[in-house]
N, C-alpha and C positions, 0 to 999 in steps of 0.2 A: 632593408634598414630605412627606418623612416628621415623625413629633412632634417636637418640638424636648426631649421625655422619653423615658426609659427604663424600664421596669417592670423590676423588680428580686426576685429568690425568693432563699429559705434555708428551713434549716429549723429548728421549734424543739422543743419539748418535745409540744407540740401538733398538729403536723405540719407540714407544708407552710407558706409565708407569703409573700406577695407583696405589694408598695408600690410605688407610686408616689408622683410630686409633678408637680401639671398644673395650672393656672389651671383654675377652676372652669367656665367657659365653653369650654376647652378639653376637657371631661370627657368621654367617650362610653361607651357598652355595651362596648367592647371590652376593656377590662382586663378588669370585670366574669364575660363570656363567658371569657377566656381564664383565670382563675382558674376558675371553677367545670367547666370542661371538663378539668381538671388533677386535678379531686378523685375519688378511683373511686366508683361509684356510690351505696355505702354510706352516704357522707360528707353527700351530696347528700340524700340521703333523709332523714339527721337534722336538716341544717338545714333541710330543708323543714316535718319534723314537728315540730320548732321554736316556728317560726313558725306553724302552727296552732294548737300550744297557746297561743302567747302572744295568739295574735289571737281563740280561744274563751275565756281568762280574762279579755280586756279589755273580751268582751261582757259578763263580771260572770257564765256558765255554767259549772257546777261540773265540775271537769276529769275524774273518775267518767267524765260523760255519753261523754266519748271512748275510745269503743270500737270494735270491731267491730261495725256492727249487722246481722245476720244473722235468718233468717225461713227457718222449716223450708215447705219448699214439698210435702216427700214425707215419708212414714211408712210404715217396712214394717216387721212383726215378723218377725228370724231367725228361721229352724226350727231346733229343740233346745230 
């Protein structure tokens, strides 16, 4: 039997937007899943990197420390 809801899009200034309205016990991954499966990859990657800053600022670590951390493995001098 299908939800007794409908997920709902438009767009706004921001992009894309999708709502619903579902009893909370009715709630599952799938809205979820199908909104972020709608966003191009881009999108995804900012809120992902997001949410790491906001989750290394909550550890009280200074936001600098997020970088690339990279480790030279080789050294060679060009000739010239």
């Amino acid at each position: 039997m299908p939800p007794p809801y409908s997920i709902q899009t438009g767009q706004s200034s921001r992009g894309t937007v999708m709502w619903r309205s579902v009893p909370l016990e009715e709630a599952g991954r799938e809205f979820d899943l199908a909104y972020w499966q709608s966003q191009p990859p881009a999108a995804r990657f900012t809120a992902a990197w997001e949410l790491v800053e906001t989750a290394w600022l909550l550890k009280g670590r200074p936001a600098h420390e997020l970088r690339l951390q990279r480790t030279a493995h080789h050294l060679e001098r060009l000739p010239g």
